[in-house]
N, C-alpha and C positions, 0 to 999 in steps of 0.2 A: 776183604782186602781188595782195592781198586787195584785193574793191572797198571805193571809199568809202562813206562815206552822208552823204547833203548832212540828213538829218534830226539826226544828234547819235547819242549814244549810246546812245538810249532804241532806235532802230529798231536799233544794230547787234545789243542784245542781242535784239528780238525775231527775227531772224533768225537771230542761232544758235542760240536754241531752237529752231528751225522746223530748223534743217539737223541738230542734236543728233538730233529726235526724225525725220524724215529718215531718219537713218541709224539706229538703232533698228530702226525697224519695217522698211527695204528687210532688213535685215538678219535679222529673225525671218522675214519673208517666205521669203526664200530657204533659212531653216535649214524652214521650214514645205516648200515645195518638195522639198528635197533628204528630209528624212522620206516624203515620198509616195514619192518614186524608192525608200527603202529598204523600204515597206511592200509595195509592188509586187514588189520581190528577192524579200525575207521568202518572201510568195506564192508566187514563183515557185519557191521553192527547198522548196516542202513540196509543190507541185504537178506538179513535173519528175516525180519517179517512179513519178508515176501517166498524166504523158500521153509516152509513148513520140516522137512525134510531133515532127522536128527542126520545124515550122513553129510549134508550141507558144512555144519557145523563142524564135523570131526573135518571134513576136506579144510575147511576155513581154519584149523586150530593149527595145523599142521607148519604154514609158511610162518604162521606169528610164532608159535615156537622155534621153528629152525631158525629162522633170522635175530629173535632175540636174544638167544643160547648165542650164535655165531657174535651178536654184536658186542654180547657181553664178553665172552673167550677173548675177540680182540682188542677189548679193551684192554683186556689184560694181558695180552704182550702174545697171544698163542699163535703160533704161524701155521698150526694147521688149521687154523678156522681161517684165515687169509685163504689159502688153499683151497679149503672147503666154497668158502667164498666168491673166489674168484672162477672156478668149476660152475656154481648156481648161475654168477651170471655172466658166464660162455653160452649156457642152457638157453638161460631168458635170454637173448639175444636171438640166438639161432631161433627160439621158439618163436620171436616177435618176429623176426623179419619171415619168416615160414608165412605166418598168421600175417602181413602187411601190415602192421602197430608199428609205426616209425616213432611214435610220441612215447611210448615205455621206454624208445632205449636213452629217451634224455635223462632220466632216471640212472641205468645201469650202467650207464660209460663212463660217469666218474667212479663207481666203484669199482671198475677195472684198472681203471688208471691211476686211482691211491692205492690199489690189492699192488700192483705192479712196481711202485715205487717204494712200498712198504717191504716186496719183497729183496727190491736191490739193494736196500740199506739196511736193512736186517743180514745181508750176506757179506757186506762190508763190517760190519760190527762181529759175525761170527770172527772172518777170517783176522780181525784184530785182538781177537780173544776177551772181547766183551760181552757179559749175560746183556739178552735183550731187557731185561728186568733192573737193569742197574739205570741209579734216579744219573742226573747231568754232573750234579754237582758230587759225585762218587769220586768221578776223575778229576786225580789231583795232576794240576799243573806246576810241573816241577821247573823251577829254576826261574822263573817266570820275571824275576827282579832281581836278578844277581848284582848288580849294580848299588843298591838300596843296600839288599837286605838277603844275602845267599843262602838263607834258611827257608828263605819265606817259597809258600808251595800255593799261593792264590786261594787257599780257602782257609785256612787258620791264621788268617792274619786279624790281628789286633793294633787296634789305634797307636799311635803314640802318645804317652803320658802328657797332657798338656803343661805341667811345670817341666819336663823335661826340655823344653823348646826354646829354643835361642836365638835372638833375630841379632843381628847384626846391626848397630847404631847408626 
């Protein structure tokens, strides 16, 4: 059952823009995510022939998993992989700027800045009592044509019968 809104239907549409762009960005997030996991493969599969060394591999397996687990959880709406997220790259940052690597953080500063927008609209949608899991078109927009047709709720509406229609001479 989609919630109500005792405001009308001006707040339902502000909130399914809010959950539309929601799921946008959790959704770049985590394709942003799951590229790291494949940039680090990438890496690792032009680096294996050079480091003999089975412990190489286990250090290499490690980031491609975290990152593709994380990219995948926020694909799917999970805010503690945001979290988890946004933690790894506080890490990579300080680590880079430690290490002088200004060219990594071009990488890591948009996914601080989607981890961060992802999580102030994920906090807007809590406190309106929306699951981060619910699709746009859930919320029905009530009243939306009272004019027309005071039933009508913006997502079950139906044509009108075309012999029903009457022009005027």
């Amino acid at each position: 059952e989609p919630p109500s809104f005792s405001d009308g239907p001006l707040a339902s549409l502000r909130y399914r823009g809010t959950l539309q762009s929601f799921r946008t960005i959790m959704h770049i997030l985590g394709g942003l995510w799951i590229a790291f996991a494949s940039l680090v493969a990438l890496a690792a599969l032009f680096l294996l022939p050079m480091q003999p060394d089975p412990l190489f591999f286990v250090i290499m397996l490690i980031p491609i998993v975290l990152c593709g687990g994380l990219g995948t959880a926020v694909c799917f709406k999970q805010m503690w992989a945001v979290w988890t997220g946004l933690v790894l790259a506080y890490l990579t940052v300080v680590a880079n700027l430690l290490q002088g690597n200004l060219c990594a953080l071009i990488l890591v500063v948009p996914a601080i800045i989607l981890a961060h927008i992802a999580i102030s609209k994920a906090g807007q949608l809590k406190r309106a009592g929306i699951p981060l899991n619910t699709l746009p078109r859930a919320l029905k927009i009530a009243d939306s044509n009272p004019f027309t047709n005071p039933n009508f709720d913006g997502i079950d509406f139906e044509p009108a019968d075309p012999n029903e229609i009457k022009f005027d001479d």
